[in-house]
N, C-alpha and C positions, 0 to 999 in steps of 0.2 A: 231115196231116204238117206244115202249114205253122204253124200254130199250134204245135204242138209244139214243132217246131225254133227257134222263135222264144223261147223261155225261155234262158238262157244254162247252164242245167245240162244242157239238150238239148244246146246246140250243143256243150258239150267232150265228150260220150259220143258227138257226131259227128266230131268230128276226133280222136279216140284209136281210130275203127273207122276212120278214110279211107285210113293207110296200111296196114293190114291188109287192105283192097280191093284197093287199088294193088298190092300184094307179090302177089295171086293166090292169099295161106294161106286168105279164107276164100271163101264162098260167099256170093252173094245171100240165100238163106234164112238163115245163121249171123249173117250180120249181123244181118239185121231181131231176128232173135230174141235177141240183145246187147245188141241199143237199146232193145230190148221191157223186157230184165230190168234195163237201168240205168235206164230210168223208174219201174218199179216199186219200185225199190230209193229210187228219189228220194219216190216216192212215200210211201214207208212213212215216211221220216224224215220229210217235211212234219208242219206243226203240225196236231194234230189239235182243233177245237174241243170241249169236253166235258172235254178231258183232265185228271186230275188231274196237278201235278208235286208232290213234296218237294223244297223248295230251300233250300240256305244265304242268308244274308241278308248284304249289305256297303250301308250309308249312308255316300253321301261318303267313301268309301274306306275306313271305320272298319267292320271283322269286327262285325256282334250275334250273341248268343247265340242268337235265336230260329231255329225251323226253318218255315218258311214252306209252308204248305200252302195250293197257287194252281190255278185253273181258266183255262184257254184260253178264250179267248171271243173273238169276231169284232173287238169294240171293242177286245181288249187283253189283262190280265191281270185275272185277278176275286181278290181277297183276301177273307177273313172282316170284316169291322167289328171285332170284337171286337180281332183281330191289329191292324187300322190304328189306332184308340184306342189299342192297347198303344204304339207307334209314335208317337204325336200326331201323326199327319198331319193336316191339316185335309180334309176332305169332297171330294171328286171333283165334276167339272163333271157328269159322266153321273150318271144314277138308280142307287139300287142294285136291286141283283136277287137274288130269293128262289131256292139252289139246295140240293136237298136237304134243302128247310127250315130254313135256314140264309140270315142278312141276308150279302151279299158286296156291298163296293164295288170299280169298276174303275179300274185303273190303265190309262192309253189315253195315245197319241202324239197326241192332238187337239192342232191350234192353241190357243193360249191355257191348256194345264194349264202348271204349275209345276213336276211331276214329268216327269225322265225316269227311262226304264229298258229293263234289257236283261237276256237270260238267259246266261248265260257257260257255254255248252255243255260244253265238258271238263269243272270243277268242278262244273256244275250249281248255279249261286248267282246269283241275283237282284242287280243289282246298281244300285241307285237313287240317282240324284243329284237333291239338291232343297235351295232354294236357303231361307233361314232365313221366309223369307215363307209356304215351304210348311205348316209346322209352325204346332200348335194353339199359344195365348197360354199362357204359365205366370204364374201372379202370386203373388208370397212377399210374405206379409201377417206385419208384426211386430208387432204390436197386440197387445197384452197380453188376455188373457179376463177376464171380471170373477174380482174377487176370491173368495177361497170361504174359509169362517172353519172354522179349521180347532182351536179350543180353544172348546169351551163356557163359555158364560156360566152365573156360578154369581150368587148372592144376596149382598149387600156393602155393607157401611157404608164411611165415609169420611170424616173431616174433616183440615182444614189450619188452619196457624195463622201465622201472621208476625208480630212484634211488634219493636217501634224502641222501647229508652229514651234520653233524649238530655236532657243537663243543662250547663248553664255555670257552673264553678266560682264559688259566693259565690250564684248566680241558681236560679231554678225548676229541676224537673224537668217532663219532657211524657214521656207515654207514648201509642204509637197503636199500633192492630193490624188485622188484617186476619184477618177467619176464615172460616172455608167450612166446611159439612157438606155432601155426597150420599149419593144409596141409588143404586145400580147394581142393574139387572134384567135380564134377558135381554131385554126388551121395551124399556126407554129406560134413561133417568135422571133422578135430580132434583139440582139442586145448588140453592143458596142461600148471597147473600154476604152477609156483614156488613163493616162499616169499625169502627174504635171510636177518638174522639178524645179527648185527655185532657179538650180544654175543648168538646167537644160532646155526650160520650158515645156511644150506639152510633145508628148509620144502617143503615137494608136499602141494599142495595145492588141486587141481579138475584136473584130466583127467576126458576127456567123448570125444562119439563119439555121434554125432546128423546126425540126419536123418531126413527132412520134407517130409510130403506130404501133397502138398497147398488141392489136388482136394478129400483130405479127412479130411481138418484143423485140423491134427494130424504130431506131432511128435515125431520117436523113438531115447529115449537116452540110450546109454550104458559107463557104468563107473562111475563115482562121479555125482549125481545130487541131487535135493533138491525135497522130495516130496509132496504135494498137501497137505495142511490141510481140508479144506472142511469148515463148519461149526463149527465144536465143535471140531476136531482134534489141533493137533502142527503140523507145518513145522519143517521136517529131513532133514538131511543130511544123503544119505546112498548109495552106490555102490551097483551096481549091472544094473537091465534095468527099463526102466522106457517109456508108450505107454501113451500119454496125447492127449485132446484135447488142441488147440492152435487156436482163432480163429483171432489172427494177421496174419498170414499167410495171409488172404486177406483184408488187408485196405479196412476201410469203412465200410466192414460187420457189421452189430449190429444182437446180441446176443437176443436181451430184443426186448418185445413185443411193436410195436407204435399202436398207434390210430391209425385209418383211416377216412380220411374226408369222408363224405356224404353230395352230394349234387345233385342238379338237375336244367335243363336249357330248355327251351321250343324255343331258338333259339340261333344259335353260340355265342357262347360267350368268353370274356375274365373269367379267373380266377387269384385272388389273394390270396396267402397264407403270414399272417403276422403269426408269433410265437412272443409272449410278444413284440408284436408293433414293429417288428424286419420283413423286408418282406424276405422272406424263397424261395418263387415261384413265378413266371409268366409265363400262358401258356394259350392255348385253346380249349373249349372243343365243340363239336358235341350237336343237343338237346338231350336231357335225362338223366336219372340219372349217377351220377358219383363216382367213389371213387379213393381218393388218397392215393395210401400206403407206408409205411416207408419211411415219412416227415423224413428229421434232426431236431432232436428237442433238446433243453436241454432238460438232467433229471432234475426229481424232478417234482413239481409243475408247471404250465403253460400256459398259457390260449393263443388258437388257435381262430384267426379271419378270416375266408373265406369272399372275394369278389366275386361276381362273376356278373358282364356288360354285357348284350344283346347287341344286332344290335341297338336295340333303346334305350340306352342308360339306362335302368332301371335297378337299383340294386339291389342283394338280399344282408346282411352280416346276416353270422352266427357267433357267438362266441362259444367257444368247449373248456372246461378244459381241463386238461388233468392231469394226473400223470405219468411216469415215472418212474422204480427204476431198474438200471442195474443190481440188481441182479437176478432178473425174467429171466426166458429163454420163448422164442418163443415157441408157443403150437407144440408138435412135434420134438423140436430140443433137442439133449443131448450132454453134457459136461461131459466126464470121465479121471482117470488117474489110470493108472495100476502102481504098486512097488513091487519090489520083488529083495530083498537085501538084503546086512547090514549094518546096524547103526554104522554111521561114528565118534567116539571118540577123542574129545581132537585134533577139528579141528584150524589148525591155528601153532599148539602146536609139534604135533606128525604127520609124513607124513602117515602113514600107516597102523593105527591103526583102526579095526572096531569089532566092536561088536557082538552081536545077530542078528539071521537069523530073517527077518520079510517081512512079507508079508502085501500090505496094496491097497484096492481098494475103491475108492471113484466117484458117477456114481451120475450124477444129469439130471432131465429131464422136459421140457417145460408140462407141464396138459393141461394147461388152459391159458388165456392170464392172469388171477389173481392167477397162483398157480403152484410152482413151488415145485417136488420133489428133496430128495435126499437120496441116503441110502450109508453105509459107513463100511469099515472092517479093523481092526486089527489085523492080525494072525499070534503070534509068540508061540515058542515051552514053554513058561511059563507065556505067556498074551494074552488070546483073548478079544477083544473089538467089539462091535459091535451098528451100532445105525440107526434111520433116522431122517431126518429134513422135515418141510416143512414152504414153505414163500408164504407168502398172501397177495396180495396188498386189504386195504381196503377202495379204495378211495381217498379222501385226506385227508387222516388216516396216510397214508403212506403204510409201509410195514411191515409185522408180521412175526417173525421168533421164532419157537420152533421147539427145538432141543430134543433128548431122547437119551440116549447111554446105554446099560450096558457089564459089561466084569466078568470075570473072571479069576482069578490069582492066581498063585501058594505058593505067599506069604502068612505068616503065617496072619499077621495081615489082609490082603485083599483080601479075597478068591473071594466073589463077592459084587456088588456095583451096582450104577445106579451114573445117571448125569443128569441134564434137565437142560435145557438153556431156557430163555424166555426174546423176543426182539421185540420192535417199534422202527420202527426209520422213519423221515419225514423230507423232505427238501423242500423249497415253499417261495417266497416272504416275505411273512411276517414274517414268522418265522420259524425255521428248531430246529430239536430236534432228540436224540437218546439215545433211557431208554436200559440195556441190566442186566439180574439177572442172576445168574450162580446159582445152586446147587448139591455138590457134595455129595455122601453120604461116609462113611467111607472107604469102602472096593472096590470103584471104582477105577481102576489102567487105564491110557493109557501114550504111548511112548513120551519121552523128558517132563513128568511130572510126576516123581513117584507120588508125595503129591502134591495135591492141597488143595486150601483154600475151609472151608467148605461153606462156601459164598462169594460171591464176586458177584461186583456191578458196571455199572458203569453209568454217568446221563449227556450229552450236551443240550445247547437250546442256540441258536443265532439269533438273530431281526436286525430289520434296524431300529434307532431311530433319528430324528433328523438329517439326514446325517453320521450315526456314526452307524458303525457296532460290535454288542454288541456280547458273545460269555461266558459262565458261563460254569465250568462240574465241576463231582465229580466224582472219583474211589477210592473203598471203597476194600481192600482185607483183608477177615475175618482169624481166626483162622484156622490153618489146620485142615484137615480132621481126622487124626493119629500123632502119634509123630514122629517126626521128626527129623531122620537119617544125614542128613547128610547139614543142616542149611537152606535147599534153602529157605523153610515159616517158621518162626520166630513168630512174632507178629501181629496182625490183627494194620493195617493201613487206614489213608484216606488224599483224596490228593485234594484238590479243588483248581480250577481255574478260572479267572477271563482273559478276554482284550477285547480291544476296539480298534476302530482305524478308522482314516476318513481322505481322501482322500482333497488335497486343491489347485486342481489346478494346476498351473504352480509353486507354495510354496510345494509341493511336497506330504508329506504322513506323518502324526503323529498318534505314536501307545503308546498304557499303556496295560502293560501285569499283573498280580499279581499271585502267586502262594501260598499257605499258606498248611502246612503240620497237619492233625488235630494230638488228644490228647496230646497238650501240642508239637507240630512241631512248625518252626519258618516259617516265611513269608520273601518275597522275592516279588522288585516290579521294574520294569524298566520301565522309559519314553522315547523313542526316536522318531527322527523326522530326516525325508532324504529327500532332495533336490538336484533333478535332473538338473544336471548344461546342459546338450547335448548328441548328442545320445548315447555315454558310459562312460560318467560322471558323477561323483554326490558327495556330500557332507553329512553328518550325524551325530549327534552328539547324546548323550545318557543319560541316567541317571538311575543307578543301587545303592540299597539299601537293605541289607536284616539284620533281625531283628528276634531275639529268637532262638531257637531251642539248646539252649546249647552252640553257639556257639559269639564269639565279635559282636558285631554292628558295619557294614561295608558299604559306601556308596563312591560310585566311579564316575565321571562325566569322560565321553569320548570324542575325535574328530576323525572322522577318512575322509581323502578325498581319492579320488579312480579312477583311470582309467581304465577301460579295457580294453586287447588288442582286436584287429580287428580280426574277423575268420580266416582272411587269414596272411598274413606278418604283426607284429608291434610289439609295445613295450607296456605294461603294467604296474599299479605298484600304488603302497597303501602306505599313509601315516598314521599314527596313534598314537595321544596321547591322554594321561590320567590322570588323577589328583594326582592317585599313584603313580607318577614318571616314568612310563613306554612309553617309546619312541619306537619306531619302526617304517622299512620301507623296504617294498618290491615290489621287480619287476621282472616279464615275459617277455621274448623278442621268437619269433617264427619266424620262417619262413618257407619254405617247408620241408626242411631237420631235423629239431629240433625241441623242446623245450625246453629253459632254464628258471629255476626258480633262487632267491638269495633271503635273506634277512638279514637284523641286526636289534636287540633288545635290549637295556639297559634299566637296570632296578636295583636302588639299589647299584649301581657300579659294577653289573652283566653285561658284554655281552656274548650273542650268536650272531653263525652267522650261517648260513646254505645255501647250492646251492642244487642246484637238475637238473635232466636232464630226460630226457624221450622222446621218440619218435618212430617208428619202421623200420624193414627192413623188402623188399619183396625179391621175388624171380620171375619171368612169363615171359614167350615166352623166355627163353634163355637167361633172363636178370637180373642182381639183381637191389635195388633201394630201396633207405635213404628217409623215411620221416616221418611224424607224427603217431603216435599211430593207427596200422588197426583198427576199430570200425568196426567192422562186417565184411562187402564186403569191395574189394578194387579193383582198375582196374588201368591198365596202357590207358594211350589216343596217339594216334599216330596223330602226326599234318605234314604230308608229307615233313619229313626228315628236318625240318624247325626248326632251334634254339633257345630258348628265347623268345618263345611263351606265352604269359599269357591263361593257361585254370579257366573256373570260372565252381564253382560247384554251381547250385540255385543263378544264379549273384553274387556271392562271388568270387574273385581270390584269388585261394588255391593252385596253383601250378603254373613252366613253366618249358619248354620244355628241353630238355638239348643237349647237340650235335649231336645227334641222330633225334632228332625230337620229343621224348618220354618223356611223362609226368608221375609222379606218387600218383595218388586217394588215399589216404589213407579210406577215409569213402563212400560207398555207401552206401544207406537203400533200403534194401533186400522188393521184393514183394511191392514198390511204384515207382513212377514216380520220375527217376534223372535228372535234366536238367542239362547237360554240353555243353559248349561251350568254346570258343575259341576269343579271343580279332582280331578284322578285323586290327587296326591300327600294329599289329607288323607281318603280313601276307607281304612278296615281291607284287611289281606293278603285277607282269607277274603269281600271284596264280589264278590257275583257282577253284572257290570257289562255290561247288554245296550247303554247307550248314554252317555256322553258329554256330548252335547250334542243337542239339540232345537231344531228350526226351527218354531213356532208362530205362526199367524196369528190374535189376536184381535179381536173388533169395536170398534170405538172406544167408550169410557166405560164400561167392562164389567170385572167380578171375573171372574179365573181360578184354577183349583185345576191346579198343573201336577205329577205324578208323574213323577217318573225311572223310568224301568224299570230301576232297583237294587234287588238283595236281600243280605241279611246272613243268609249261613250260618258253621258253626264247621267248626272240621275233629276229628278225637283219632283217637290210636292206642291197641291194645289187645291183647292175646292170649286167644284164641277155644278154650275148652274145652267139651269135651261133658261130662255131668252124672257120669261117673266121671272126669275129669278128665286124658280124653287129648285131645291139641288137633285140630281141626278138619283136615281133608284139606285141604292144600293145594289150589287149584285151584278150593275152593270160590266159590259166587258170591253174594256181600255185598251187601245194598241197604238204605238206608232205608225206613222201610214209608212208601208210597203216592208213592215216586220210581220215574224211570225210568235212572237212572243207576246203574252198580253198579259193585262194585269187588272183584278178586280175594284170598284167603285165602293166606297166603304160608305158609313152612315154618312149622313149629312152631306151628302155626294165628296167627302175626301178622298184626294188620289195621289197614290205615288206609282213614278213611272220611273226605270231605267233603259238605257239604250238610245237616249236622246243625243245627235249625231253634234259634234263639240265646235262647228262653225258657227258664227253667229247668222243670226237670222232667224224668221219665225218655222216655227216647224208645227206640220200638219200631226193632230191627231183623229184616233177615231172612235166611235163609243157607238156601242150597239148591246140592246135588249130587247128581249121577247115584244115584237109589235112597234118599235119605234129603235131611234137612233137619232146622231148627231154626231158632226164637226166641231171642232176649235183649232186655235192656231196659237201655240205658244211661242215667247220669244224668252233664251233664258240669259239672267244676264254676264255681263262681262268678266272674267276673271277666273278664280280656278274654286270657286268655293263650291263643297262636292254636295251637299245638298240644298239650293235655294228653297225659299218657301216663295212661290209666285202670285201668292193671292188669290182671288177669286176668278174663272174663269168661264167666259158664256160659251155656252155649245148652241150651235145655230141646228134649227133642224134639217134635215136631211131635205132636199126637192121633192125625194118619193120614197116613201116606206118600204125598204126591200121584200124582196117575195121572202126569202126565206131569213129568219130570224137564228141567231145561235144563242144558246142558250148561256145563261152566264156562269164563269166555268170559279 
């Protein structure tokens, strides 16, 4: 009994019997057996271990929808797994337990969990507080998927042409062109350029074959290409093959490492993403912590503001710097370009002219989110080079780059050598800046720079002051390394710059540049100001002065006004005078098939005058086709055999249609989204019109064949006789044969029909009602009138009465 009474549900079933003792109503035995059935009674209600319960569900105060099916257990409450994932909770301290066959984890009042809870006995509802730590991680990834080409490549010729004639009255003429032919395949391309001068005649310029592979952002080129400087390297020109990383290939991709936000939320909530007060995101997230990864952010310097709103309305805002520097790669991701060729001589000049066999590999790779490698080789049979670099972001330091190279060479004077490079460079609000020192030692040799300067230097910084953006550098190239062969470095030089410029509204934009050349150089200073008259319009006028350097003192004031032509069809063209007597004026006029250029200049009782042309031709599906310069991709568009069609590329009209129905693209952009469409207003009454406009993804350098899903049907009216010449039952049910559209028989058997196919010749119809049917054959006539009246028309009866009859609808 003493145990007993010591519970406190005991002790009040003992003082709710002590006056009933006291008063004499009951008995010694009545008692005991009162106390007996209120423990029992206590008993029954106690928890039972084993017990299944159904329970409502409330988080953090917030009703869920789910119904919670939970087991009593000595530790606690046992849940399904499956329920707590639905939930994101994260994992319990205790083991889970198999019940039922069935995975359950427990929820338990131990020291150290995260969750509490309790059962809210009236309602019967669980009711769990747990703090945003308790909850599993959510991470919203905006990173674009590789691209997926969603317009086939078809088979495709191509050439371009550009040509300038240019003559000074009383003097010669010159004429120069530029030409291109390619084949596009589904597999690469080939292009090939020529130059052609009046007094040199024609020069190769670049063959090469290209090859993409988007699902490896690599491209192979074979024949004329330029290769990969790196760091501390020179860009070549040189023949042979060439294996690169390319990470255009898939728009959108970013290369360089972002931040990622961290946040956390203890009930659904809104999030906001501003970048420099710019909002970036809107979305929602689940309770508990969160991360967002590759934000679009500008480079450089940046400061990141998260929002994020509960149910009850409470905010949290984070601000998050950031930096930025695209030259960093992603930890894990690599950038390489293989070369192995030779060095292309006296381009421009000589068609076919190349040099020394060289081999040259250049491999850069992601470390860290703040440190990016790269190592680098030059292998040829009388100069090897060899070096590696690495870049550092150090906050909002910016970014550190040292570089190290050394070679060895067969020349007399530069057997071997070294190089080191050392660079900060930072861009940010306030102010942006970029230091870079070169030093080369004597006997360091690498390709497209025998001699370099033994120092060399160079210094930018640009502020925002006042509304005026300020902008100061210096490049400083010292004496060379060695003596010097063949003039390229002469004398050690420095070159400092100066401009400003600020922005005024609807008065447009006024800028001051100054340039001054050191050790006794002359200076050089220009003021201009442009005034936007509309949307390809504008006005400007200038003021140019330069002063020393050996040379007169010269100051020029300019005007020049300007239209430009429209993307699609117009006219364009520049006016322009000057204080020195020089007049000019020129103008572009385009349309789908060309572009023409002109101008005239006097100057002095000088004229010139000069025209020019340019534009290209295809070849696809069987067809050839006049029009503007191919820029990469180019595709024909088929508008259902329909004339003088206007197609718009990105809502620009760039083309229309020509007797055929056939339009022709000159510029797709390879691996993005094209929108083409087609103007409704120059479509017949009777097109039957499934789409509009088309969003197509083609591969870069590649022919497309694009079909509109439009068709051209006729329509006619007619009245419907049976073969003694009384008219059809109304009610009947009209179709063309091998359609599933039909159309009802009106009194007096009249009928109108659409969908009738717009080739001449007779065309079958068909006519069916309850117990009977018939044939006719209509011919409609020639021309575009949209709805004929055809007269009277016999329907033959059918050979046999169908079994089953449709009703007329």
């Amino acid at each position: 009994m003493w145990r007993w009474a010591r519970r406190p549900s005991n002790w009040c079933a003992a003082l709710l019997a002590a006056p009933l003792a006291a008063a004499g109503q009951v008995s010694a035995e009545e008692l005991q057996r009162t106390l007996e059935r209120l423990a029992a009674e206590r008993a029954a209600a106690a928890p039972r271990f084993g017990e299944t319960l159904l329970l409502g569900l409330r988080i953090n105060g917030e009703a869920r929808p789910q119904t919670v099916r939970a087991v009593r257990v000595q530790e606690g409450l046992a849940m399904p797994q499956v329920l707590w994932q639905e939930l994101k909770l994260r994992p319990p301290a205790l083991p889970p337990r198999m019940i039922d066959n069935e995975l359950y984890l427990i929820l338990s009042d131990a020291p150290g969990e995260l969750v509490r809870w309790r059962i809210e006995e009236l309602s019967q509802t669980l009711e769990i507080e747990a703090p945003p730590q308790a909850f599993s991680d959510q991470k919203i990834e905006l990173d674009r998927a590789a691209t997926q080409v969603t317009l086939p490549a078809q088979f495709g010729l191509f050439g371009n042409y550009d040509l300038q004639w240019q003559r000074r009255l009383g003097g010669d003429a010159t004429l120069d062109g530029l030409a291109e032919i390619g084949v596009l395949t589904g597999s690469g391309d080939l292009s090939h350029l020529h130059l052609y001068r009046s007094d040199g005649g024609w020069t190769r310029l670049d063959t090469r074959w290209t090859m993409d592979r988007p699902e490896q952002l690599a491209s192979l080129r074979l024949g004329d290409t330029i290769a990969q400087a790196g760091s501390w390297g020179r860009a070549l020109r040189m023949g042979g093959v060439q294996w690169a990383s390319d990470f255009t290939l898939r728009p959108g991709f970013l290369s360089f490492p972002l931040p990622t936000l961290k946040g956390e939320a203890s009930l659904p909530s809104t999030v906001d993403v501003f970048v420099n007060n710019s909002q970036r995101l809107q979305g929602r997230v689940q309770p508990g912590p969160f991360d967002i990864t590759d934000l679009p952010l500008v480079t450089g310097q940046g400061e990141i503001r998260t929002v994020v709103k509960d149910l009850l309305g409470r905010e949290q805002v984070v601000v998050q710097p950031y930096y930025i520097s695209p030259a960093l790669l992603k930890p894990g991701l690599d950038s390489y370009s293989f070369e192995l060729g030779w060095l292309r001589e006296n381009y421009g000049i000589e068609s076919n002219r190349y040099g020394r066999a060289l081999g040259q590999v250049t491999w850069r790779r992601g470390i860290t989110d703040r440190f990016t490698a790269e190592g680098r080789g030059e292998v040829a049979t009388d100069q090897q080079t060899v070096g590696a670099s690495g870049l550092w972001l150090l906050g909002d330091l910016g970014t550190l780059n040292v570089s190290a190279a050394g070679s060895r060479s067969n020349e007399t004077d530069a057997r071997q050598g070294w190089l080191g490079t050392l660079g900060l460079e930072r861009q940010g609000f306030g102010w942006s800046s970029a230091v870079e020192v070169r030093r080369a030692s004597t006997g360091f040799v690498q390709r497209g720079q025998p001699v370099s300067a033994r120092w060399s230097g160079s210094a930018t910084v640009s502020t925002q002051w006042q509304g005026w953006g300020l902008g100061m550098g210096m490049v400083y190239q010292g004496l060379p390394q060695r003596t010097v062969t063949d003039g390229s470095v002469s004398v050690a030089s420095k070159l400092w710059t100066f401009n400003a410029g600020r922005g005024l509204g609807r008065w447009g934009y006024v800028g001051l540049s100054m340039l001054k050349s050191g050790d006794g150089g002359g200076t050089a200073m220009s003021v201009f100001w442009t005034l936007p008259l509309g949307d390809h319009q504008n006005i400007s006028t200038s003021w140019q002065a330069q002063r020393g350097g050996g040379q007169p003192n010269q100051q020029q004031w300019q005007v020049q006004f300007q239209d430009n032509p429209p993307p699609g069809e117009g006219v364009g063209y520049q006016v322009q005078v000057d204080s020195g007597g020089r007049r000019q004026l020129q103008a572009q006029w385009q349309d789908r098939h060309v572009a023409l250029n002109g101008g005239v200049a006097n100057q002095q009782g000088r004229t010139d005058v000069r025209a020019g042309a340019s534009g290209g031709m295809a070849w696809l599906d069987g067809s050839a086709y006049a029009g503007r310069r191919v820029d990469g991709g180019f595709a024909v568009v088929e508008v259902a055999d329909q004339p003088n069609v206007r197609v718009t590329h990105d809502n620009q009209v760039v083309a229309r249609t020509d007797a055929s129905g056939r339009a022709f693209l000159p510029t797709l952009r390879g691996y993005q989204v094209n929108r083409v469409g087609v103007i409704a207003d120059d479509l017949p009454l009777d097109a039957d019109i499934e789409s509009l406009d088309l969003q197509v993804t083609p591969a870069a350098r590649r022919a497309s064949l694009i079909r509109f899903p439009i068709g051209i049907s006729r329509t006619a009216t007619f009245r419907l006789v049976d073969e003694h010449g009384a008219p059809i039952p109304a009610g009947a049910d009209l179709r063309p044969f091998g359609q599933t559209r039909s159309f009802p028989v009106g009194l007096d058997g009249r009928a109108f029909v659409a969908g009738l196919g717009a080739a001449p010749g007779p065309q079958r119809i068909e006519v069916r009602w309850p117990g009977g049917g018939c044939d006719a054959s209509i011919t409609l006539p020639p021309g575009d009138l949209e709805l004929p009246e055809l007269g009277t028309i016999i329907c033959q009866p059918m050979a046999t009465t169908p079994s089953s009859s449709r009703s007329p609808q």
